[in-house]
MMTF fields as JSON, N, C-alpha, C and O atoms, coordinates in Angstrom:
{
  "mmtfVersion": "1.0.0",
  "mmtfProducer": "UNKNOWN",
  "numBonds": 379,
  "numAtoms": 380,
  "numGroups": 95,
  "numChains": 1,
  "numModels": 1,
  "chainsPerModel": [1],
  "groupsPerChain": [95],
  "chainIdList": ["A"],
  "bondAtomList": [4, 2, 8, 6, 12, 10, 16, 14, 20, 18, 24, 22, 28, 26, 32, 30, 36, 34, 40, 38, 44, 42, 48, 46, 52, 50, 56, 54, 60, 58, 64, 62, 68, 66, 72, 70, 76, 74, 80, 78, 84, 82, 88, 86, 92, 90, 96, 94, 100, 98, 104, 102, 108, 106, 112, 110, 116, 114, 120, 118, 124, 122, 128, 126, 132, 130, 136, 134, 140, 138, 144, 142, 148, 146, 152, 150, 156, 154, 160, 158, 164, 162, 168, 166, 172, 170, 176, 174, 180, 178, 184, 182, 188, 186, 192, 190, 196, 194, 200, 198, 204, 202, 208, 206, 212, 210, 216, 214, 220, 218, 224, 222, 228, 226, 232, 230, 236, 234, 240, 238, 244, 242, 248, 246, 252, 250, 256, 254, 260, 258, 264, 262, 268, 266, 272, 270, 276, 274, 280, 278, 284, 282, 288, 286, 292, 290, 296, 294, 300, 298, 304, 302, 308, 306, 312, 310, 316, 314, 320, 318, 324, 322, 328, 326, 332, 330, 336, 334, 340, 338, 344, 342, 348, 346, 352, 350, 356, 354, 360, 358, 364, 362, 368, 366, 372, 370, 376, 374],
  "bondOrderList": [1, 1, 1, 1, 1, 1, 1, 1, 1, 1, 1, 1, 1, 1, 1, 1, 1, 1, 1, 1, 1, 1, 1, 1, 1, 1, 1, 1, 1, 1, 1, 1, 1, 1, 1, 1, 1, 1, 1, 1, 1, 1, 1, 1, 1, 1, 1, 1, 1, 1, 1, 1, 1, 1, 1, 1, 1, 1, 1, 1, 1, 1, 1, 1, 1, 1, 1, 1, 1, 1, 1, 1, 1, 1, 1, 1, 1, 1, 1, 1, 1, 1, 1, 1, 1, 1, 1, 1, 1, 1, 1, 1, 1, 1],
  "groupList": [{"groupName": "UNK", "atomNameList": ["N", "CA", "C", "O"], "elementList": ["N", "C", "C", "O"], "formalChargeList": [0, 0, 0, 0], "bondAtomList": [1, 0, 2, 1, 3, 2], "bondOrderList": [1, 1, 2], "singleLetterCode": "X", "chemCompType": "L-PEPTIDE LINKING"}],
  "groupTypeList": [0, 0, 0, 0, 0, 0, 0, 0, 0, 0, 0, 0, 0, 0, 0, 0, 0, 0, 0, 0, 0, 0, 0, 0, 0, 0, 0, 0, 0, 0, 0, 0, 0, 0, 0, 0, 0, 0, 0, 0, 0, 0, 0, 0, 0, 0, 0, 0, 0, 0, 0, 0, 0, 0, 0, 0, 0, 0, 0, 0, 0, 0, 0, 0, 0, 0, 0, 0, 0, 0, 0, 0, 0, 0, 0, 0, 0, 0, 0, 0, 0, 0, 0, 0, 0, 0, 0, 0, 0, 0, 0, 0, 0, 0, 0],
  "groupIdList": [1, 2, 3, 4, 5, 6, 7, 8, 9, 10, 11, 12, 13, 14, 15, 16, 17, 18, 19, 20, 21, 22, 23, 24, 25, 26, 27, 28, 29, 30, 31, 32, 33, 34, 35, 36, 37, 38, 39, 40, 41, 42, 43, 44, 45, 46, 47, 48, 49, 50, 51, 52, 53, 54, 55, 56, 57, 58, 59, 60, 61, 62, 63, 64, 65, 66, 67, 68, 69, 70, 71, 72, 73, 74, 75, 76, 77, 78, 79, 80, 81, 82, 83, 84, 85, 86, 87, 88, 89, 90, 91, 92, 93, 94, 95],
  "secStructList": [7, 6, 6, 7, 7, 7, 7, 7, 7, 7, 1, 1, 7, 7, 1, 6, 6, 2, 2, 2, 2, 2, 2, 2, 2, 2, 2, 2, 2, 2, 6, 4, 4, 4, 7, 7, 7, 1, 1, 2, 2, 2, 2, 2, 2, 2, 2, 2, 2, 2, 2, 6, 6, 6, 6, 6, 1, 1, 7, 7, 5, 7, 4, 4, 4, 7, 5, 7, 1, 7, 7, 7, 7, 7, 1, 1, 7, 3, 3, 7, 7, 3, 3, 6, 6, 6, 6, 3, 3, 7, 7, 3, 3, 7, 7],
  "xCoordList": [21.123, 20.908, 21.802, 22.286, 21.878, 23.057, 22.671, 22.363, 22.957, 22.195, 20.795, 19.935, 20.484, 18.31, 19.018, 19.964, 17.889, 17.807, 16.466, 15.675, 16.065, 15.03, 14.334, 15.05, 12.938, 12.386, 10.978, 9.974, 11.13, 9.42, 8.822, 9.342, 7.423, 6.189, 5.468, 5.636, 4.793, 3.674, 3.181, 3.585, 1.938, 0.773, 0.031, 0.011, -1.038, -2.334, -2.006, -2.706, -0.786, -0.479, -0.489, 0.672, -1.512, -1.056, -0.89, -0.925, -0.667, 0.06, 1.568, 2.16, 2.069, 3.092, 4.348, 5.568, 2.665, 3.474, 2.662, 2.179, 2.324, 1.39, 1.555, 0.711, 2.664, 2.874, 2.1, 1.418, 2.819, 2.482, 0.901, 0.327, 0.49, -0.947, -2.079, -3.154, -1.687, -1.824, -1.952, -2.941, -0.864, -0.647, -1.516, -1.598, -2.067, -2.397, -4.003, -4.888, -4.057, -6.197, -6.106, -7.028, -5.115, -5.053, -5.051, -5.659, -4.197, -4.44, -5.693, -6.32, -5.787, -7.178, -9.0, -10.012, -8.687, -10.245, -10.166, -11.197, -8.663, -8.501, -8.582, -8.717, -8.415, -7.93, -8.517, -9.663, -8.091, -8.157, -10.074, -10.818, -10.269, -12.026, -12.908, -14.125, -11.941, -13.076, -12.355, -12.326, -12.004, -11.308, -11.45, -11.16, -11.797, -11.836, -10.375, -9.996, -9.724, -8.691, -8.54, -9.107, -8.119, -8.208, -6.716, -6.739, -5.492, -4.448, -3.487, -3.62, -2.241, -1.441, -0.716, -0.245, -0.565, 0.061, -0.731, -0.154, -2.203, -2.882, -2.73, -2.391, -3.221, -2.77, -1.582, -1.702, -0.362, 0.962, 1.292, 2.214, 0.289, 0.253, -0.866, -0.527, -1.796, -2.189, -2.035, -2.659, -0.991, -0.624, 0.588, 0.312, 1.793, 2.622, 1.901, 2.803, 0.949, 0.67, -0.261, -1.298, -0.466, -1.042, -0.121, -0.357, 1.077, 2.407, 2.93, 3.326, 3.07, 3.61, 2.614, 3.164, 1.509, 0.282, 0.36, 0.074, 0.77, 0.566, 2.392, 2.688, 3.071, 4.719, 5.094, 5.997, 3.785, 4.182, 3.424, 3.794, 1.907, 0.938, -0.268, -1.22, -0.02, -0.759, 0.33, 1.275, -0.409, 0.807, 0.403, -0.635, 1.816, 1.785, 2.564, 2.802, 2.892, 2.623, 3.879, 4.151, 4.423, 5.823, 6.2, 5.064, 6.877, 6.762, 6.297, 6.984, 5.078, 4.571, 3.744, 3.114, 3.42, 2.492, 3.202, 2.485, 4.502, 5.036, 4.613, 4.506, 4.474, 4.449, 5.785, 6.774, 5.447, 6.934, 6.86, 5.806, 8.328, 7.978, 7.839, 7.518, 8.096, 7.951, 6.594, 6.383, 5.625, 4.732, 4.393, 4.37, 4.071, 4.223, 2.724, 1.927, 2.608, 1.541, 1.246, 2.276, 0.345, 0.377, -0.977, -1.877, -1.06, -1.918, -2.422, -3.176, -1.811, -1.913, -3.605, -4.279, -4.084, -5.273, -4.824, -3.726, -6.012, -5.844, -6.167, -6.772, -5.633, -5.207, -5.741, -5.8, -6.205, -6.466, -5.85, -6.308, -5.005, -4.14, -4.63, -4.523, -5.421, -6.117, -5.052, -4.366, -5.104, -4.883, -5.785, -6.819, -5.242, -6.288, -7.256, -8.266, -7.38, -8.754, -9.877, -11.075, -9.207, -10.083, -10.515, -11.157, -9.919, -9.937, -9.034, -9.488, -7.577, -6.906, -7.127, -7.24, -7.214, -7.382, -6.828, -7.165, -5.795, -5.127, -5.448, -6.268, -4.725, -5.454, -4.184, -3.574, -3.385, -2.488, -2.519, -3.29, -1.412, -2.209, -0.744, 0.394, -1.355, -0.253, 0.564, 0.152, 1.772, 2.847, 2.681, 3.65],
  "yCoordList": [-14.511, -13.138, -12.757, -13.471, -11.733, -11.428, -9.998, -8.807, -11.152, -10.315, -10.893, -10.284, -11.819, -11.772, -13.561, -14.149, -13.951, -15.347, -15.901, -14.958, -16.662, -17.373, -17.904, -18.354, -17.807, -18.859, -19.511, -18.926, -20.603, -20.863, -20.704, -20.524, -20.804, -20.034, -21.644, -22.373, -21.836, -22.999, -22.756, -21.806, -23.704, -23.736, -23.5, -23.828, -22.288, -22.091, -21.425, -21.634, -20.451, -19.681, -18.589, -18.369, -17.21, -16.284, -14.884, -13.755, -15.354, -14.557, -14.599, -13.594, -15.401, -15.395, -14.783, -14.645, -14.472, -13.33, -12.427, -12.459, -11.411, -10.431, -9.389, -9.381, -8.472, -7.857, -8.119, -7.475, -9.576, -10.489, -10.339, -10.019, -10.625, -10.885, -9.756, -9.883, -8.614, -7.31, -6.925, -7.015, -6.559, -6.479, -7.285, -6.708, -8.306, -9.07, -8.538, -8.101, -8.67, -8.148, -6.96, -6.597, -5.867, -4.773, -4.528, -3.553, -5.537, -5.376, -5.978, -5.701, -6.98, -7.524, -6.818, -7.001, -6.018, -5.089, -3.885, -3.309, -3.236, -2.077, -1.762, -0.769, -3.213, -2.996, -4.681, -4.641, -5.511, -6.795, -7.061, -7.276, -6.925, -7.33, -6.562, -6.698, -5.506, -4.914, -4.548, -3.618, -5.587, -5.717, -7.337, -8.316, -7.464, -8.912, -8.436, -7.357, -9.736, -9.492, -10.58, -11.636, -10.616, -11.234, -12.088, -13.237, -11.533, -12.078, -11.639, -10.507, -12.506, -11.83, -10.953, -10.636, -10.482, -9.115, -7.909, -6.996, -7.919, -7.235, -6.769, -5.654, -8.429, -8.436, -8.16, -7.823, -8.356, -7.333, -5.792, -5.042, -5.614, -3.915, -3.664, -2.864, -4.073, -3.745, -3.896, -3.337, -4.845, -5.116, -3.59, -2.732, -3.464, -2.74, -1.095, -0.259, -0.655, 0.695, 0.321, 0.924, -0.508, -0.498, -0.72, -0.321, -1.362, -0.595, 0.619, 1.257, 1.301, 2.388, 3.407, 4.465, 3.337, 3.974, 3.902, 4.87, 2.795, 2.725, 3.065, 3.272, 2.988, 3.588, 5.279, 5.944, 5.637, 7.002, 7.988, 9.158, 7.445, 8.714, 8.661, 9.441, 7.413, 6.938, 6.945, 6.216, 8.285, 8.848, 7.509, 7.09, 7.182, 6.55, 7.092, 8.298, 6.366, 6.62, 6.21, 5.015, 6.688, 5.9, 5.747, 5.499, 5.753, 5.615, 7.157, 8.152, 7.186, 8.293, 8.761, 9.628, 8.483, 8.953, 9.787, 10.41, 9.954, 11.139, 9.779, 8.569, 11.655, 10.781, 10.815, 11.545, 9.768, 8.969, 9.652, 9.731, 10.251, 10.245, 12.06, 12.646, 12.833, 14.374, 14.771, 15.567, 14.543, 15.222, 16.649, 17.051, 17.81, 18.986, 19.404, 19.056, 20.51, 21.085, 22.052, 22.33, 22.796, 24.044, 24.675, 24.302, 25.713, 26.424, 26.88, 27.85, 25.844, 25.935, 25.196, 25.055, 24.686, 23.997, 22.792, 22.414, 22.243, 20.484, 19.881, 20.534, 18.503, 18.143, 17.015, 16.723, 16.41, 14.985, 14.041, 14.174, 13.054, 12.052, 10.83, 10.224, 10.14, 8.694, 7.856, 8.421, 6.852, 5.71, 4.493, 4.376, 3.535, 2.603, 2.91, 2.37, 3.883, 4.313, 4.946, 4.675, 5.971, 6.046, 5.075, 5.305, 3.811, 3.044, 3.476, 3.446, 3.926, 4.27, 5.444, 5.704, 6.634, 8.169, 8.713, 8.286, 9.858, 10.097, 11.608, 12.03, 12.514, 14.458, 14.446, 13.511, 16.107, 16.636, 18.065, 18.58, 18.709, 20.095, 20.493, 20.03, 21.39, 21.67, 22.661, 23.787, 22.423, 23.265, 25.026, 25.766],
  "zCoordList": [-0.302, 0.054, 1.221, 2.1, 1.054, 2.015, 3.367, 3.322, 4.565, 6.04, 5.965, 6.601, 5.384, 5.336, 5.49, 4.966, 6.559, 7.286, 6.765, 6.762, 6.466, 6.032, 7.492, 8.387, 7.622, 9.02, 8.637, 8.23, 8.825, 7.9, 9.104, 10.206, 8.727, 10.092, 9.811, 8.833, 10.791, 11.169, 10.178, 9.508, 9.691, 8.63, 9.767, 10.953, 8.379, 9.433, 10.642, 11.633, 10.711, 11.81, 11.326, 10.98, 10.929, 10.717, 11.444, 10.955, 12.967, 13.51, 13.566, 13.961, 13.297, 13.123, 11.962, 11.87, 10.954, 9.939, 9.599, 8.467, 10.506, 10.922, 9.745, 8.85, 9.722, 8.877, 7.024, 6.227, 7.123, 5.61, 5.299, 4.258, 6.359, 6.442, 6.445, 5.86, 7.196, 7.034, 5.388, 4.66, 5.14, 3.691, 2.617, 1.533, 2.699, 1.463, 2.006, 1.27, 3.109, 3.188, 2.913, 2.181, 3.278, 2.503, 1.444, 1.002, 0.541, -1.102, -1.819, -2.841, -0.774, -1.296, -1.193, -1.869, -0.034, -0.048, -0.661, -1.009, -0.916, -1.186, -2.967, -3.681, -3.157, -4.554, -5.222, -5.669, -5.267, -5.685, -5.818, -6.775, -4.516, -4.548, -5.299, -5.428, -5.917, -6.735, -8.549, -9.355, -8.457, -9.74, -10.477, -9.789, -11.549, -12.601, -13.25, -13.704, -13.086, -13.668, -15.176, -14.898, -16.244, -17.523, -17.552, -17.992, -17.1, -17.15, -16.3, -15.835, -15.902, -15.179, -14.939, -13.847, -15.955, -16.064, -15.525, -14.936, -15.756, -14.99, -13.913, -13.515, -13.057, -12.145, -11.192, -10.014, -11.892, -10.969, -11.514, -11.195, -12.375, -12.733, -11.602, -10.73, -11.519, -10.379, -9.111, -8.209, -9.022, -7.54, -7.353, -6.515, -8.183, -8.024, -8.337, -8.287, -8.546, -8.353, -7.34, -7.616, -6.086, -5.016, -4.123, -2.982, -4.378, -3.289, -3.538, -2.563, -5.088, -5.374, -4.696, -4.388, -4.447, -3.311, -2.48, -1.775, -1.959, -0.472, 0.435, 1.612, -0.612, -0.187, -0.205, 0.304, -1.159, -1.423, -1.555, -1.646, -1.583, -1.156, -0.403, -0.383, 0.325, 1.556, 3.086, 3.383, 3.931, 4.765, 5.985, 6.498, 6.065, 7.007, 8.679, 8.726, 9.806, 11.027, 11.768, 11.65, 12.254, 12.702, 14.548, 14.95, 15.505, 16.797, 17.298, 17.067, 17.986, 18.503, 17.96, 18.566, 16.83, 15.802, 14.878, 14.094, 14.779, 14.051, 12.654, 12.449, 11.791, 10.254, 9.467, 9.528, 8.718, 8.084, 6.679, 6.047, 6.139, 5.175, 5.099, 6.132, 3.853, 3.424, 3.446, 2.531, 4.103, 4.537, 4.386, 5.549, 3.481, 3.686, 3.412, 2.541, 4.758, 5.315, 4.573, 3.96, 4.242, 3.337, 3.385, 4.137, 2.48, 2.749, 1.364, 1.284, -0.301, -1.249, -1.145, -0.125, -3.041, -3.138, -2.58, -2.173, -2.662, -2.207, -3.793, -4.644, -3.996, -5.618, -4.677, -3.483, -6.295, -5.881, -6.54, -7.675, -6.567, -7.183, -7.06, -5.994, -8.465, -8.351, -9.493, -10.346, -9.327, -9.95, -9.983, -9.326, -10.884, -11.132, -11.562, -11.109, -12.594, -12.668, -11.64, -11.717, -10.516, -9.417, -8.273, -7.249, -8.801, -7.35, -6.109, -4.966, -6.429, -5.247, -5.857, -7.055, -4.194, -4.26, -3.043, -1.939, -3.246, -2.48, -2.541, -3.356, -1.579, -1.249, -1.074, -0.554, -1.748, -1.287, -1.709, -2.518, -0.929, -1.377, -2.524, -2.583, -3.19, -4.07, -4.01, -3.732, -4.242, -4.051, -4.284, -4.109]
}
């Protein structure tokens, strides 16, 4: 890969990959713990529309609190956008 350095982390250290670690209890209470999964494919269809959620209609926060990302304020209805069958649910207002 090119510019990306590899660093292995201690065992049993997971502060040391905070971010990593973040992320997987996030996918795991948000989505995973309330799902039986039958096969793997399932499972990374449901993993990848729980990043495609969480990259693009779960507003996130950037230095200062400004939000990241096209954010638009309005004064249209508010819409509601679920996936997974209503497990992930997101509010936006409509254009």
């Amino acid at each position: 890969m090119l510019g990306t350095k590899l660093t292995q982390t201690a065992i049993h250290a997971p502060d040391m990959n905070a971010y990593a670690e973040r992320f997987i209890r996030s996918i795991q209470d948000e989505c995973q713990n309330h799902m039986i999964f039958f096969s793997e494919d399932r499972l990374r269809h449901a993993a990848v529309e729980y990043i495609r959620h969480s990259n693009t209609e779960r507003p996130h926060q950037g230095i200062g609190n400004v939000p990241v990302g096209p954010w638009h304020i309005g004064t249209g209805e508010i819409v509601c956008d679920q996936s997974l069958h209503g497990l992930l649910t997101s509010f936006r207002r409509a254009a």
